[in-house]
Kinemage of the C-alpha trace (Angstrom):
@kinemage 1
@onewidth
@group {chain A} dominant
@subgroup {mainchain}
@vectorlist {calphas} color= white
{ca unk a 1} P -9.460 8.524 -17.352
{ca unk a 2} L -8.390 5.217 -19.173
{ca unk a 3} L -5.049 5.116 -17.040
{ca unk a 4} L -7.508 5.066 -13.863
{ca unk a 5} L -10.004 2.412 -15.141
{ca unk a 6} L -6.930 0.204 -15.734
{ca unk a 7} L -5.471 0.364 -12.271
{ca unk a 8} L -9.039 -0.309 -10.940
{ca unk a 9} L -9.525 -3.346 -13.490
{ca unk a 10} L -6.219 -4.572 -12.225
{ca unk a 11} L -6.649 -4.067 -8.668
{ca unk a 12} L -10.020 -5.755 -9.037
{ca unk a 13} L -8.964 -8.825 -10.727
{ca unk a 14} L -5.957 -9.471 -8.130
{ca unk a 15} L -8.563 -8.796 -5.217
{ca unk a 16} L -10.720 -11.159 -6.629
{ca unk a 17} L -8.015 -13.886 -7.095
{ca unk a 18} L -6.497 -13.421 -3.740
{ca unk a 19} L -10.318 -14.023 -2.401
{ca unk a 20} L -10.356 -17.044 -4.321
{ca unk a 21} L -7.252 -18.550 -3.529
{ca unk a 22} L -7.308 -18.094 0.031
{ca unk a 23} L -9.667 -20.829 0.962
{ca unk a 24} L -6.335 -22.406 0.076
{ca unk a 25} L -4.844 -22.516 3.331
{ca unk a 26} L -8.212 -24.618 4.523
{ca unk a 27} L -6.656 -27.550 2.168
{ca unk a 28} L -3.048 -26.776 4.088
{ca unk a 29} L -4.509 -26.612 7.617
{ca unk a 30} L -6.102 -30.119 7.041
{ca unk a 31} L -3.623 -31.612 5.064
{ca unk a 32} L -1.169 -30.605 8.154
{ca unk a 33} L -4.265 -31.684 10.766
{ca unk a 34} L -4.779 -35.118 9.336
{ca unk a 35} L -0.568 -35.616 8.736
{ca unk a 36} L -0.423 -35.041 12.324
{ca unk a 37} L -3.208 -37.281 13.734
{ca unk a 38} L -2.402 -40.604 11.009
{ca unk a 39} L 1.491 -40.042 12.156
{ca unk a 40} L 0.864 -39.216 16.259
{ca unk a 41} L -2.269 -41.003 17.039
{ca unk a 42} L -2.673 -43.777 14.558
{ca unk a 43} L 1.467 -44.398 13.930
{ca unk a 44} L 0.520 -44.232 10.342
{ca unk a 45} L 2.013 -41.307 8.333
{ca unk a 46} L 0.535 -40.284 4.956
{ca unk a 47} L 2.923 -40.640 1.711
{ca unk a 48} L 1.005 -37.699 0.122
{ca unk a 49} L 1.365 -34.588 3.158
{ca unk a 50} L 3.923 -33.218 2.417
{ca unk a 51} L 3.945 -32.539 -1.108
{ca unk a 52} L 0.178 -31.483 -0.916
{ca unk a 53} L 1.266 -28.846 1.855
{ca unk a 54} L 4.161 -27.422 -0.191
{ca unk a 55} L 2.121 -27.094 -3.451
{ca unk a 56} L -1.091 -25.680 -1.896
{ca unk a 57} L 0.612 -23.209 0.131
{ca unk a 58} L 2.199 -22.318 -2.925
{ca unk a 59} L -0.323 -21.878 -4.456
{ca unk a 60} L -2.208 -19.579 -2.245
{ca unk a 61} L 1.322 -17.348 -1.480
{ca unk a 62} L 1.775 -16.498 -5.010
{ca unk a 63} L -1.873 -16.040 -5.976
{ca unk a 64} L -1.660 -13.523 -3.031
{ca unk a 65} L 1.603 -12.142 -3.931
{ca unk a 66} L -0.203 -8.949 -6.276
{ca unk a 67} L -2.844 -8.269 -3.879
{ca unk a 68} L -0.771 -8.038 -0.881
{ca unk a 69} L 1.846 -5.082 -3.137
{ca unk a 70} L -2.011 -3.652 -3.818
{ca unk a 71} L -2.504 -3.039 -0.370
{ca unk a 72} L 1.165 -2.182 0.843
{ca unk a 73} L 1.839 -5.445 2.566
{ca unk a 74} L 5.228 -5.501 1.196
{ca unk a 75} L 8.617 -4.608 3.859
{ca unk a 76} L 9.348 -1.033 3.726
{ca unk a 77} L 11.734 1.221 5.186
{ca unk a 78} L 8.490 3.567 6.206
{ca unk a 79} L 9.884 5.394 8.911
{ca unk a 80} L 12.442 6.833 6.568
{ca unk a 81} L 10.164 7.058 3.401
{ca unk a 82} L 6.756 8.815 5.164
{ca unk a 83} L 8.986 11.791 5.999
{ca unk a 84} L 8.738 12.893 2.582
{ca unk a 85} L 6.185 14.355 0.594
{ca unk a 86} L 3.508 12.536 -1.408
{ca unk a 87} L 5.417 13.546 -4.707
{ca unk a 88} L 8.576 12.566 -3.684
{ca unk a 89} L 7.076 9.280 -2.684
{ca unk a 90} L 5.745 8.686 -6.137
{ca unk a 91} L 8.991 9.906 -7.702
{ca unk a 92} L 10.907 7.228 -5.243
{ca unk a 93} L 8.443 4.279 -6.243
{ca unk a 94} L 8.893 4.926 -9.766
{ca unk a 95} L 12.601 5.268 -10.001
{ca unk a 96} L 12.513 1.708 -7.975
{ca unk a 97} L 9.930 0.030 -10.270
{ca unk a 98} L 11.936 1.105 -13.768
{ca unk a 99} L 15.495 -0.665 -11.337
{ca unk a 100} L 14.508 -2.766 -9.026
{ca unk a 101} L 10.846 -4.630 -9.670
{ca unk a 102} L 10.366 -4.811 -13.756
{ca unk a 103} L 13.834 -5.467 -14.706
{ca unk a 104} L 13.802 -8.189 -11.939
{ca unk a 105} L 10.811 -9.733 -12.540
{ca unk a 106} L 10.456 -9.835 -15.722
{ca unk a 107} L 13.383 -11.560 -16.284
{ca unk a 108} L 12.726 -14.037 -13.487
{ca unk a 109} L 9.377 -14.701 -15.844
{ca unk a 110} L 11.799 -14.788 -18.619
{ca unk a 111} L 14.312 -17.305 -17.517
{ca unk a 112} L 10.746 -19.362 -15.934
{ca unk a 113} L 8.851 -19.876 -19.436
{ca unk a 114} L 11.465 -22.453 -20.961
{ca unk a 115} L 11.143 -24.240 -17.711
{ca unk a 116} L 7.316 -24.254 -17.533
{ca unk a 117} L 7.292 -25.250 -21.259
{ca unk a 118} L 10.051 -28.390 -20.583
{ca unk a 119} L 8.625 -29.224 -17.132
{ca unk a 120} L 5.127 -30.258 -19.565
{ca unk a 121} L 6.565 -31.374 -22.294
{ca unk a 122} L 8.772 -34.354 -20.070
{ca unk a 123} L 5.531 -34.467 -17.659
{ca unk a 124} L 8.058 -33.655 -14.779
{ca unk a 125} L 7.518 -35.405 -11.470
{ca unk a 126} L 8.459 -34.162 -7.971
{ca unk a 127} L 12.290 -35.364 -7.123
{ca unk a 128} L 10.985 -34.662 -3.647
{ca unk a 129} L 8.433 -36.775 -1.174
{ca unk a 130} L 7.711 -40.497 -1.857
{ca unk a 131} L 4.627 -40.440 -4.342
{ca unk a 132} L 6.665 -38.109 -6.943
{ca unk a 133} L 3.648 -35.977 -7.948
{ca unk a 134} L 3.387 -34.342 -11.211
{ca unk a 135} L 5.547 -30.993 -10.685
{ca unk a 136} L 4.673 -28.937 -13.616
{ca unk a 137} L 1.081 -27.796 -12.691
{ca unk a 138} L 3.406 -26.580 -9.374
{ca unk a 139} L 5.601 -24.519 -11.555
{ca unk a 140} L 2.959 -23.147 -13.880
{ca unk a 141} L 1.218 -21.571 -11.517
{ca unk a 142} L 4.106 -19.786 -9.982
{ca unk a 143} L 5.009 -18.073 -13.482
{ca unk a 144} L 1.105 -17.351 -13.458
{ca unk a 145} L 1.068 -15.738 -9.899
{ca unk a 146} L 4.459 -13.989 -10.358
{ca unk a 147} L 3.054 -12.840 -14.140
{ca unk a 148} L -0.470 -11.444 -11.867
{ca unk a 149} L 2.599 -9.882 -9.322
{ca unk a 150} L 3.893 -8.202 -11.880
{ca unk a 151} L 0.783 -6.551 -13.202
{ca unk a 152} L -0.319 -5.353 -10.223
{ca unk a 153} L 3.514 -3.846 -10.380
{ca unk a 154} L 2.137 -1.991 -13.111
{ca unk a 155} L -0.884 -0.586 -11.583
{ca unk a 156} L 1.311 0.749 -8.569
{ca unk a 157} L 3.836 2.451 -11.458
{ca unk a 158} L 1.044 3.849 -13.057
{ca unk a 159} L -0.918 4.800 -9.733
{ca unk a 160} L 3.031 6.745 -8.667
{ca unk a 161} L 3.138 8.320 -12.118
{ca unk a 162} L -0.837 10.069 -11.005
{ca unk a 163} L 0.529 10.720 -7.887
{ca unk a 164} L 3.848 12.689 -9.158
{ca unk a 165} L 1.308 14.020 -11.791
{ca unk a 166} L -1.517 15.396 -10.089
{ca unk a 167} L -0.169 15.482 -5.893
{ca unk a 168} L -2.579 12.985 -5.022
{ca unk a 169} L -3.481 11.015 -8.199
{ca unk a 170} L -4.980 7.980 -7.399
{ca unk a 171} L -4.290 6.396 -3.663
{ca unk a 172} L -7.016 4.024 -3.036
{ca unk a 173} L -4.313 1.068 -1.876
C-alpha cells in the first residue's frame, strides 16, 4: 500500500536524522565541561559558551522533535485516553491533528519563512552573548526541524486514518 510505504519512508528519514543529530549533545556536554573548568579552575571564562550551548542544543531538540511524536514521546493524558478502544483512539488523534497540530504548525512555519528569509538577507547576528554570532543558520534550522515535525505529523494522521480504517492499521510507533 502506497499510504504505508510513505509512513515508513517518513518514519525512516526522521529516525535517521534524530540518529544523526544526537551526537549533538557531545558538542553541548563539552562546550558546558570546558565553560566550567576555563571559568572555575583557570578564572578565565569563554566569550563563545554560551551561545554555542544554546544553538547546539537547539539544534539537536528540534532535529529530535519528529522522531520523538514517532515514538509517542510526546505528554499525554494516557490514563484517560488507553481506556478506549483502538478506533476511538485513531478517531481522537485525527480530530486533534485536523485542530490542534496542522493548523498550529503550519502557521507557526508560515509566520517563520519571512523571518528565515530577512534574518539572511541582513546576515542577522545574535543580540545575545558577547561575540554576536551569526543568528540565521540558528533560525533556519528550527523552521527545518519544525517543517521534519510536521511531517512526521503527517505520518501519525495517516497511520490514525489505517487505524480507524482497518482496527489495527499500521502501529509500528
Amino acid at each position: 500500500m502506497k499510504i504505508t510505504r510513505m509512513i515508513k519512508f517518513i518514519d525512516r528519514i526522521n529516525e535517521k536524522i534524530a540518529s544523526l543529530f544526537s551526537w549533538m549533545i557531545l558538542i553541548t556536554v563539552f562546550a558546558l565541561c570546558y565553560e566550567v573548568i576555563m571559568r572555575y579552575i583557570f578564572n578565565a571564562p569563554t566569550l563563545w559558551s554560551y551561545d554555542i550551548t544554546y544553538m547546539v542544543t537547539s539544534l539537536f531538540i528540534v532535529m529530535g522533535l519528529a522522531y520523538n511524536l514517532k515514538i509517542g514521546g510526546h505528554v499525554s493524558v494516557d490514563i484517560i485516553f488507553n481506556r478506549f478502544s483502538i478506533r476511538t483512539q485513531a478517531l481522537i488523534n485525527i480530530i486533534f491533528y485536523l485542530l490542534l497540530f496542522f493548523p498550529t504548525w503550519v502557521l507557526i512555519v508560515k509566520i517563520m519563512i519571512p523571518h528565515v528569509m530577512q534574518s539572511w538577507a541582513w546576515k542577522e547576528t545574535a543580540s545575545t552573548g558577547t561575540w554576536m554570532p551569526p543568528i540565521y543558520p540558528f533560525k533556519t534550522w528550527i523552521l527545518i526541524g519544525i517543517v521534519i515535525f510536521i511531517l512526521q505529523g503527517l505520518a501519525q494522521f495517516l497511520r490514525s486514518i489505517q487505524t480507524l480504517i482497518t482496527g489495527g492499521g499500521e502501529q509500528d510507533t
